[in-house]
C-alpha positions as CSV (number, residue, x, y, z in Angstrom):
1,X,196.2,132.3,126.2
2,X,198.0,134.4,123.7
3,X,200.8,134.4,121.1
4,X,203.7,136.1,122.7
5,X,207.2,137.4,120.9
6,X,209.5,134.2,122.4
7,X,213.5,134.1,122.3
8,X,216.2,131.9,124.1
9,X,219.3,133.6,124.4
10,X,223.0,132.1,125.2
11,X,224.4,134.5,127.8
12,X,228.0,134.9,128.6
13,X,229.0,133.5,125.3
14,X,229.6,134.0,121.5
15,X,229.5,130.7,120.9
16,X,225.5,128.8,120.9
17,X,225.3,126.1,123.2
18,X,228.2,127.5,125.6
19,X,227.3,129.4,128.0
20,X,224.5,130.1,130.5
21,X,220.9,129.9,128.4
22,X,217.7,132.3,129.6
23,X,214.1,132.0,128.2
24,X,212.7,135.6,127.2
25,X,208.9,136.5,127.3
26,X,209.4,139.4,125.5
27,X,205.3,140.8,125.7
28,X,204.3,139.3,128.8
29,X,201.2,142.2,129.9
30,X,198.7,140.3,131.1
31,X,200.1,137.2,132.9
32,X,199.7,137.1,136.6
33,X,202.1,135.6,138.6
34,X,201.1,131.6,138.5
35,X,201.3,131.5,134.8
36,X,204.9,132.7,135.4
37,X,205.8,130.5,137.7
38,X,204.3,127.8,135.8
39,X,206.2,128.6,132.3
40,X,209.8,129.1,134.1
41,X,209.1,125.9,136.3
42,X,208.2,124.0,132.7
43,X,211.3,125.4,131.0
44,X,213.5,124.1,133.6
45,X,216.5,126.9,132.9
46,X,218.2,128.5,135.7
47,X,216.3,131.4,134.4
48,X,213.2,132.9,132.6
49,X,212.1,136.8,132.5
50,X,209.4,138.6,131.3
51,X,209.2,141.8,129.8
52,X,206.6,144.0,130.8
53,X,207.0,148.2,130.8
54,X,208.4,149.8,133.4
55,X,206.5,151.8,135.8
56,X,210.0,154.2,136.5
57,X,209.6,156.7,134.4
58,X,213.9,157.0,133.7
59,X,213.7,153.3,132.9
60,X,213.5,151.5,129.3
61,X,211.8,148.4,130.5
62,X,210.5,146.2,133.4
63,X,211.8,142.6,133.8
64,X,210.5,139.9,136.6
65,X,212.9,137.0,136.7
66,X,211.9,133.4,137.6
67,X,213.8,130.3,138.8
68,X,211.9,126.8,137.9
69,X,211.5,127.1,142.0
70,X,210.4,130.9,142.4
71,X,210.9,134.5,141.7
72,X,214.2,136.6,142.0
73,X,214.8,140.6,142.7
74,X,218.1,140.6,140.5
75,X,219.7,138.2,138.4
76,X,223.0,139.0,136.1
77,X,222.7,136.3,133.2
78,X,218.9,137.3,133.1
79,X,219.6,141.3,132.8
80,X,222.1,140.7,130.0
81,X,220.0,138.3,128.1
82,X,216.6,140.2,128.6
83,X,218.2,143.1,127.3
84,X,219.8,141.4,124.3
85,X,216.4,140.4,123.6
86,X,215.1,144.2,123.7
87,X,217.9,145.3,121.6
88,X,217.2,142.8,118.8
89,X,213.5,143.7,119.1
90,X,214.4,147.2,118.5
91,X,214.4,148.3,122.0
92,X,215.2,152.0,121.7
93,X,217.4,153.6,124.8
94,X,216.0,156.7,126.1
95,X,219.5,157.7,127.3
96,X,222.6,157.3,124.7
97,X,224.9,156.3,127.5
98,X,223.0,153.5,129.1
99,X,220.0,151.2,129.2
100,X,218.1,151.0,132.4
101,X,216.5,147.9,133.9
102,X,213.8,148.3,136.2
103,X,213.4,144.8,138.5
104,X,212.9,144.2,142.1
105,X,216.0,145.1,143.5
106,X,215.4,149.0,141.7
107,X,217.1,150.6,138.6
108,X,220.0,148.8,136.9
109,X,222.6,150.7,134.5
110,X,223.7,148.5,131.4
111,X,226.1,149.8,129.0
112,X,227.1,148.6,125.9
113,X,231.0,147.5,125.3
114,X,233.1,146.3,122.3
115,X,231.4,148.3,119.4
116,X,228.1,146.7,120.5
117,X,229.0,143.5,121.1
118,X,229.0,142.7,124.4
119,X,226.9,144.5,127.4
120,X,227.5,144.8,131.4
121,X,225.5,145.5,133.8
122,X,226.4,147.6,136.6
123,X,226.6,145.6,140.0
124,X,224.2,146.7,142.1
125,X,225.5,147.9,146.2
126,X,226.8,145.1,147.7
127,X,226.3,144.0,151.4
128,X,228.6,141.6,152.9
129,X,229.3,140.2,156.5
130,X,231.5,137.4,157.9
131,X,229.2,134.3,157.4
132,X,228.5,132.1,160.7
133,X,230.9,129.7,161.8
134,X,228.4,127.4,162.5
135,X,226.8,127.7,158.9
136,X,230.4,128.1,157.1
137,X,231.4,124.6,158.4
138,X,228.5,122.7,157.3
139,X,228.8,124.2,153.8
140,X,232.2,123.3,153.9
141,X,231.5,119.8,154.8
142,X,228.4,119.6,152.2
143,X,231.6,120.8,149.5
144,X,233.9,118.6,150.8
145,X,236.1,121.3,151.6
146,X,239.2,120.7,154.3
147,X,239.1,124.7,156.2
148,X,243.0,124.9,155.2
149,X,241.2,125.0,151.5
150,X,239.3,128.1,152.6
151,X,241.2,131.1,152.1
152,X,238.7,133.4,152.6
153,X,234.6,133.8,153.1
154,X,232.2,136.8,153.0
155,X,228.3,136.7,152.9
156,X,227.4,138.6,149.7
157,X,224.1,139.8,149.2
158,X,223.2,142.3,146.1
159,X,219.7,141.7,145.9
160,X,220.4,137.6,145.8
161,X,222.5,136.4,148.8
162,X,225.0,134.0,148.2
163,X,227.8,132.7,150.2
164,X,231.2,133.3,148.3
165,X,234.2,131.2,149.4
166,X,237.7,131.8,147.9
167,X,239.6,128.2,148.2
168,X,243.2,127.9,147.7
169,X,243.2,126.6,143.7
170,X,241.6,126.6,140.6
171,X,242.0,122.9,141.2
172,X,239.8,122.9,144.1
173,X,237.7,124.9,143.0
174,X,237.2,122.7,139.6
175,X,237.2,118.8,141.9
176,X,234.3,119.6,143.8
177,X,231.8,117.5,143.9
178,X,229.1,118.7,146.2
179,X,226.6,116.8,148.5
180,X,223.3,118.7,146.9
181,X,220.8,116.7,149.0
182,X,222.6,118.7,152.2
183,X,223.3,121.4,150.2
184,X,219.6,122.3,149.7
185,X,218.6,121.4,153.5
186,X,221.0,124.8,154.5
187,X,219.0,126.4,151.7
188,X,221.7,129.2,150.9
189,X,223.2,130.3,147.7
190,X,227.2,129.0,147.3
191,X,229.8,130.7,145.1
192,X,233.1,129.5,145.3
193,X,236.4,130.4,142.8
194,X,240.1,130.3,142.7
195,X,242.8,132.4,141.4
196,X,244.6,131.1,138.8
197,X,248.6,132.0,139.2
198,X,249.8,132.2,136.1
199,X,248.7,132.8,132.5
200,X,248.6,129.6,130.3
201,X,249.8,129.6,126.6
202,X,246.4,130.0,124.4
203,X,242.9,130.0,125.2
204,X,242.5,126.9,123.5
205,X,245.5,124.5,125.4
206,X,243.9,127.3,129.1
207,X,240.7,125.7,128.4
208,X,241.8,122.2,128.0
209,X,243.7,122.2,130.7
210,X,241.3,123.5,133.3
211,X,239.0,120.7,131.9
212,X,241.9,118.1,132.6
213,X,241.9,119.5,136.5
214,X,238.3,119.0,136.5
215,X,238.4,115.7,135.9
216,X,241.6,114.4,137.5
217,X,241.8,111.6,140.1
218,X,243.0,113.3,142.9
219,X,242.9,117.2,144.7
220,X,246.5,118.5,144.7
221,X,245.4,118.9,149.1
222,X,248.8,119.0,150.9
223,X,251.0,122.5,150.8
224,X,254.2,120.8,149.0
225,X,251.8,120.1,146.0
226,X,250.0,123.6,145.5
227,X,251.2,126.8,143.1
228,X,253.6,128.6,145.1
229,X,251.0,130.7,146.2
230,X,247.9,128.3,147.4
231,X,250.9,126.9,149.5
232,X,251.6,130.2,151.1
233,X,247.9,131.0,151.6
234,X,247.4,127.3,153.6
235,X,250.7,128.3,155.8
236,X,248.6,131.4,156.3
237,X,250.2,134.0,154.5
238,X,249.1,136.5,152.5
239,X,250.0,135.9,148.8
240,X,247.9,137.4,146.4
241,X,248.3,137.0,142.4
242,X,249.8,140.5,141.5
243,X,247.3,142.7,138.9
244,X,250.2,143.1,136.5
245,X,249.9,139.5,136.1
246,X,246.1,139.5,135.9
247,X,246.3,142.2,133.4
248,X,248.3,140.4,131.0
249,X,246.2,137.4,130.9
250,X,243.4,139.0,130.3
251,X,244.4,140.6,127.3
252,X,245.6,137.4,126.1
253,X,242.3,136.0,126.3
254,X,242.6,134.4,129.3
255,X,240.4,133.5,132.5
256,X,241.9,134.8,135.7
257,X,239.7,132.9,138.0
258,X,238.0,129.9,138.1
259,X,234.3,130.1,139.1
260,X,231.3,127.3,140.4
261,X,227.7,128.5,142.0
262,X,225.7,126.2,143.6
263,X,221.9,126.5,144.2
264,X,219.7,123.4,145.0
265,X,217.2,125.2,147.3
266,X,215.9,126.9,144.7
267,X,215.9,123.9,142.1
268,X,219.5,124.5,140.8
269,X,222.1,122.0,141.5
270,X,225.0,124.0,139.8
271,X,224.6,127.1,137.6
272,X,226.5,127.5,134.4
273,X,227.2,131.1,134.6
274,X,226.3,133.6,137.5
275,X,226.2,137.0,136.8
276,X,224.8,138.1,140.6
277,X,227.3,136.0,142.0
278,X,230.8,137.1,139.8
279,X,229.1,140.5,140.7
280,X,229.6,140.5,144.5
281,X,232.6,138.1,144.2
282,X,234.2,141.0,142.3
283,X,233.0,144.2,145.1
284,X,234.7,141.7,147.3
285,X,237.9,140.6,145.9
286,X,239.0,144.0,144.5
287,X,237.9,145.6,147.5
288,X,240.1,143.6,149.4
289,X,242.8,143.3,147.5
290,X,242.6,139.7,145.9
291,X,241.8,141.2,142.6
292,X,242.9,144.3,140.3
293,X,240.1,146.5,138.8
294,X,239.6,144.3,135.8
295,X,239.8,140.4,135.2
296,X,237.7,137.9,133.3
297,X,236.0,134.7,134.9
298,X,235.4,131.8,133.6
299,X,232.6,129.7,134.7
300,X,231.0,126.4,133.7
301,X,233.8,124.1,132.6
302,X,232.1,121.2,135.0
303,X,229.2,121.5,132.9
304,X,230.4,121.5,129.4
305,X,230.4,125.0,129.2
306,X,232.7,128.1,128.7
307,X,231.2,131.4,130.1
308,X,233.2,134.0,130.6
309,X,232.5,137.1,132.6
310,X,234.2,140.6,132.3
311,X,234.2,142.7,135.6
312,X,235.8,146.0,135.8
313,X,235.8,148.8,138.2
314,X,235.8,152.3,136.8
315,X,237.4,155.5,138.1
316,X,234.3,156.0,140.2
317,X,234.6,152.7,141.8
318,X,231.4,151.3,139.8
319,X,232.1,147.2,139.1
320,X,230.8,146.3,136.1
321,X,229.7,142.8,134.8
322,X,229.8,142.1,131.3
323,X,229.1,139.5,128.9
324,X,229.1,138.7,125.3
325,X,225.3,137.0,124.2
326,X,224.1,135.1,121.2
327,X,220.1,133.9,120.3
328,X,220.0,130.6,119.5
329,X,216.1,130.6,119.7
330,X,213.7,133.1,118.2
331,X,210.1,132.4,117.7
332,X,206.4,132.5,119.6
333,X,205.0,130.9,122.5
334,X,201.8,130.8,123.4
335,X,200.7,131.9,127.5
């Protein structure tokens, strides 16, 4: 056992207490695998990482990422956060354009955005398939989803592999209440989000009002009660929010999409904010035309929590997932 450099950082927030949180081992030479297992199992986040230096020559530093129920090749809320961490512990870049990450799933690119303020990471290559029928329809019915509320689904794997469903509404997307018990017996990563159609007034009466569709008594389920749009996607046709549109909410501060993950295989009923996830979800929907090149997530209103994520897609067709971070823990711990 030794005294190790210790922080907890808030990731996907500027605002403690908000967003998704991520236990850093910043010094963790040394520790073999059980001990790291055993710390992220005991702190019980989504996440812990531990730095260690790389073995890549090009990169800055190593990171291993733990879930309380085992290890993972990339994470997004991780990458952020660890690097945060670095940076305030005078991490020095070797590159002025970018920091590099070195994890399981290779070299990751992480730029720094807003004067400082906010990082992303760039979204490692994305594989995606058309997910079984058999396996979509039992995650369906462990979501409580009606297939007319399924407007789309693609198998997304970037290092993690989850299985992304776009439903017909922010609404739907917010009401869920999922069976985790059957959830965890499928043992497969769900992401699920809706488009929102049309920018609200301030952040402030946006947020409140997504919480008030969390929370109401009833899903808006027949096509005479949904946005204009959701009821053209459930006659089957192809309405898609126009990036215009998109555009202009963002810049007003605005979420564009509504975001949930679930994971209770791995020990995590419902993540706050999922940086892997709004990664692939992003490849996928721009790609296909459900999203323009740049919009802003928000994640975690079921949980008391307001993440939002930043994707963009830049002229060489890179996505990139960023994030705003704040520590809210900075100390020791002793491993």
């Amino acid at each position: 056992m030794q005294t190790r450099p210790f922080k907890q950082i808030d990731v996907f927030t500027a605002t403690p207490y908000f967003g998704n949180p991520l236990a850093v081992v910043l010094d963790a030479a040394g520790l073999d695998d059980a001990a790291m297992r055993r710390f992220a199992n005991w702190t019980n986040l989504s996440e812990t990482t531990f730095l260690l230096p790389p073995r890549d020559a090009s990169a800055d530093y190593a990171v291993r990422i733990f879930t309380p129920g085992g290890e993972l090749p990339f994470a997004g809320h991780p990458t952020l956060g660890s690097c945060h961490a670095w940076l305030q512990a005078g991490g020095k870049a070797k590159r002025k354009d970018v920091i590099v990450q070195e994890c399981q799933v290779g070299l990751v690119q992480i730029r720094q955005e807003k004067a400082g303020q906010r990082l992303a990471f760039a979204a490692p290559p994305l594989k995606r398939s058309a997910p079984s029928p058999v396996l979509l329809a039992q995650v369906a019915a462990a979501l409580g989803l009606k297939a007319a509320q399924i407007t789309a689904a693609q198998t997304l794997d970037n290092g993690p592999v989850w299985m992304g469903l776009l439903l017909d509404s922010p609404e739907t997307v917010l009401q869920l209440a999922p069976n985790n018990l059957e959830l965890g017996k499928l043992n497969v990563k769900i992401g699920v989000a809706g488009l929102y159609e049309k920018a609200e007034t301030t952040p402030l009466i946006g947020r409140a009002n997504r919480e008030a569709r969390a929370f109401a008594p009833t899903l808006r389920t027949g096509v005479s009660s949904l946005p204009p749009a959701g009821a053209e996607l459930a006659r089957g046709g192809p309405s898609r929010r126009s990036a215009a549109s998109m555009v202009a909410s963002t810049e007003a501060g605005n979420p564009d999409i509504e975001v949930r993950a679930f994971a209770p295989g791995i020990g995590i009923n419902e993540d706050p904010v999922t940086g892997s996830f709004n990664a692939g979800l992003a490849q996928w929907l721009m790609a296909d035309g459900y999203a323009p090149e740049n919009y802003v997530a928000s994640q975690g209103v079921c949980l008391n929590r307001a993440g939002l994520v930043y994707l963009d897609r830049d002229a060489n067709g890179q996505v990139w997932v960023g994030g705003e971070s704040v520590t809210c823990i900075d100390g020791n711990v002793t491993l």
